[in-house]
N, C-alpha and C positions, 0 to 999 in steps of 0.2 A: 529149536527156535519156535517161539511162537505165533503160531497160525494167525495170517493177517487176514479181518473179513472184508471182504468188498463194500464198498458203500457209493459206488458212484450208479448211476442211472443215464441209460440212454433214452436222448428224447428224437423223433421224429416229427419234424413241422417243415411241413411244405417237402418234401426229401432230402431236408437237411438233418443229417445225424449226426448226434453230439453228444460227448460224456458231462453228464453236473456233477460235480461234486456235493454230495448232500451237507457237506457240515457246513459249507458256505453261502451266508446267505445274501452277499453280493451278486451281480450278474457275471457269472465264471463259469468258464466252459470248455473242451476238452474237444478240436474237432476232430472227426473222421477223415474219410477221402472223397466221400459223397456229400450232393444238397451242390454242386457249384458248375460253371460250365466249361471247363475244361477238357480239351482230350477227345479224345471218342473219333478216329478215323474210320472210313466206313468197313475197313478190314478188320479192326479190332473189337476183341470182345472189353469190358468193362475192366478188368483181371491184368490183363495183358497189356491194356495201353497206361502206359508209367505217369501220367500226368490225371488221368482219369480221376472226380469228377472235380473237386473242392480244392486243387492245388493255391497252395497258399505262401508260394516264394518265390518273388522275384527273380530271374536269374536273367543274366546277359549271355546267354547261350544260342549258339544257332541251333533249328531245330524244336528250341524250348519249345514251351508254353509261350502266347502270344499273353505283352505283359496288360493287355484289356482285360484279357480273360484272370486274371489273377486281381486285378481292382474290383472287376465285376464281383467276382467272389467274395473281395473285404465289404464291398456293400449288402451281401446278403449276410453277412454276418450282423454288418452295423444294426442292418435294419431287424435283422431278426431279435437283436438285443437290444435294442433302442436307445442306441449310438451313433452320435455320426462320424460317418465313414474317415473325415478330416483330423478328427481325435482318436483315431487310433496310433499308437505310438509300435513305428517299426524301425528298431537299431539293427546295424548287422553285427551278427554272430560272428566270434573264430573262437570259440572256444576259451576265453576270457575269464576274469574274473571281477571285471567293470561293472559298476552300478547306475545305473543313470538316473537320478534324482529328478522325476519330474514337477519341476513346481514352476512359479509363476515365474521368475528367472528365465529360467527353460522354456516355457511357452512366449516369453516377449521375444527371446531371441532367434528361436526355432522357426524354419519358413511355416507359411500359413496351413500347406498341404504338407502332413507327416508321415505318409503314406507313398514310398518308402522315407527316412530322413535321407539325407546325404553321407555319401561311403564314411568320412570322415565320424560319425556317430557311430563304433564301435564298444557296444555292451551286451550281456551277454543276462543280464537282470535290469531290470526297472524297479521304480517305488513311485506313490504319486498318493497325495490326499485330496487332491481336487476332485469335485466332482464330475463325471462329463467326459473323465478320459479312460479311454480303454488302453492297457496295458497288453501288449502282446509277446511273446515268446514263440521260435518254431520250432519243429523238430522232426523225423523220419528216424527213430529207435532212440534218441538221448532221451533223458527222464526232465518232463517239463513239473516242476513245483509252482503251486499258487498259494499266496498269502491273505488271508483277511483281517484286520484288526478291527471289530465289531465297534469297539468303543471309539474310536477315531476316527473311524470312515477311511484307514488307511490299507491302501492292497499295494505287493508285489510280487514280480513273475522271474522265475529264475528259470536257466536254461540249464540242465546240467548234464552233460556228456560224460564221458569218463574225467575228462580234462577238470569239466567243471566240477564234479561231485569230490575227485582228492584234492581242490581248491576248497572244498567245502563254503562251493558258491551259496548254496542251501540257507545254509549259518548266517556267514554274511549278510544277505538280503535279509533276514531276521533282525541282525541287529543293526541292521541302518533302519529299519523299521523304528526301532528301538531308540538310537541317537536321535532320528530326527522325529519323531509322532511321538514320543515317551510310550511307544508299544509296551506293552505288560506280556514278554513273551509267555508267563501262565496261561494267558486266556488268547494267543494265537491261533490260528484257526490254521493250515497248511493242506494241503492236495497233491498227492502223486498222481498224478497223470500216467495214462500211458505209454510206456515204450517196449523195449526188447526186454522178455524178460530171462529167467536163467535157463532154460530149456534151449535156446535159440543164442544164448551170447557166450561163445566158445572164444577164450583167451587162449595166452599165450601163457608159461610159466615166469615168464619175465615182468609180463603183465601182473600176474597174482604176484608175486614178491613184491611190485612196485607199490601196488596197495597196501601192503603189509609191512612195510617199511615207514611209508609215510602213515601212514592210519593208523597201527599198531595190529596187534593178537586179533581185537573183537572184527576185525573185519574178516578173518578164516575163514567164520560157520558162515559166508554170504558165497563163498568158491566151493564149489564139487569136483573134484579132481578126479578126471576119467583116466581111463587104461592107458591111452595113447599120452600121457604126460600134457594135456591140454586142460583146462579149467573151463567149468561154466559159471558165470558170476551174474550174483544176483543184482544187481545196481540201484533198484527201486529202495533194495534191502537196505544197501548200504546208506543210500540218501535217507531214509527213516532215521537207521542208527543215529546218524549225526545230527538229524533233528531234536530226536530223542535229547539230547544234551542239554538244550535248552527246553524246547516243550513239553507240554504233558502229551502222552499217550492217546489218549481220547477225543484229542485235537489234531489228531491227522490223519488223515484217511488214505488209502493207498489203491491204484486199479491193479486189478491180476493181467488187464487186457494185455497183449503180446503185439505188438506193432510186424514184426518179423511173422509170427504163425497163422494172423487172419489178415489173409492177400486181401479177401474180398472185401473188408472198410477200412484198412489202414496202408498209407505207403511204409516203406522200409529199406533204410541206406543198407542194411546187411543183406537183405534180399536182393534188392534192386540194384545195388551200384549208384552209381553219382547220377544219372539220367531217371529222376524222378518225384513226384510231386513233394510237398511237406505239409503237417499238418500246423494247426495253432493252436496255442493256447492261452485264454483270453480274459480278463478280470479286471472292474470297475464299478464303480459307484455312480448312480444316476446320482444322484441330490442326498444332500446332507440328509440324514437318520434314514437314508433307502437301502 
């Protein structure tokens, strides 16, 4: 398989650290677990407290994160991209294959603060050619993809778990791009983000058949099958592949980072278990031709 190169960049402003994707030249960003203020008991080191520093999800947990501290957070984002914090758009996730369409429709009817929406907004991708809104996606090991369409002003954010990636949620959010912006998938721009990569995402053989069933053959060389009859799977890999179908090559970049192997700036559902923070990832258009 051929060698994927890195191209994302991490920036440091104010202690907030975040991945760009270079090929996009909208405002899109890829966060860490730091830059936010969350977390930090006086007992715990940095490492060790699960919410530690930039957590970026909601959750009605006892225990959690206190959910100011998780607003706080979306407004050092806003402000760090120079957004406001009330046009960020947050759906909840379950692992879907929903698109949320944000257009003008959608913003007369959607309460004033979107931040979070209401349970009932279940989507698991967005799209949006307005200017002014930031599009969000979360995640703790699932592979987040960002979209740019240079010539339109049009961006979307796909979430893709294993769930999402054999829905080939990826695709999809490409060609609603497509149906509604008359996107020119050629010249789409796309971003892998961060997540678990194959080193650290040990399957099941039911799991590797289940890909290979629905996906066909090409998705084989993305499983490494160890002694003990368990699989490591590449899933960034596989979300490319299927990009690959409709984009060019050149137009999608992919990160090597590992959400599971570096504790110290990223959270991680395989490491950590369900008590832990989540990162975002984030993409939109100030003003038309920005």
């Amino acid at each position: 398989m051929q060698k994927i190169t890195v191209k994302t960049s991490k920036t440091d402003i104010n202690n907030l650290q975040y991945f760009v994707p270079e090929n996009i030249t909208a405002q899109a960003v890829f966060t860490t677990r730091l830059g936010g203020v969350s977390g930090l008991a006086a007992e715990c080191c940095s490492v060790c407290d699960p919410v530690y520093s930039l957590n970026l999800g909601f959750k009605d947990k006892e225990n959690y994160d206190k959910n100011e501290n998780v607003l706080k957070n979306y407004e050092i984002i806003a402000e760090t991209l120079g957004f406001s914090v009330n046009n960020i758009i947050y759906a909840h996730q379950k692992h879907t294959d929903n698109i949320l369409v944000c257009d003008e429709n959608f913003l007369n009817i959607s309460p004033s603060s979107m931040l979070p929406l209401p349970r009932d907004y279940i989507y698991d991708a967005m799209v949006t050619n307005i200017p002014g809104i930031l599009l969000s996606v979360r995640s703790a090991d699932c592979v987040p993809v960002l979209f740019f369409d240079e010539e339109n002003n049009a961006v979307g954010a796909a979430h893709c778990g294993w769930r999402g990636t054999i829905q080939k949620l990826q695709i999809k959010t490409a060609l609603r791009m497509r149906e509604l912006y008359g996107t020119d998938l050629h010249n789409l721009k796309a971003a892998i983000g961060p997540g678990i990569s194959q080193c650290c995402y040990e399957v099941s053989k039911d799991f590797y058949e289940n890909f290979a069933d629905i996906l066909g053959d090409e998705v084989i060389i993305y499983f490494d099958k160890k002694s003990d009859g368990k699989y490591h799977c590449d899933l960034k890999g596989i979300n490319k592949m299927l990009l690959l179908k409709e984009l060019r090559e050149e137009n999608i970049d992919i990160s090597q980072n590992c959400t599971c192997c570096e504790e110290n700036i990223f959270f991680s559902h395989r490491r950590q278990g369900e008590f832990r923070g989540t990162h975002a990832a984030f993409i939109g258009v100030k003003k038309l031709g920005k």
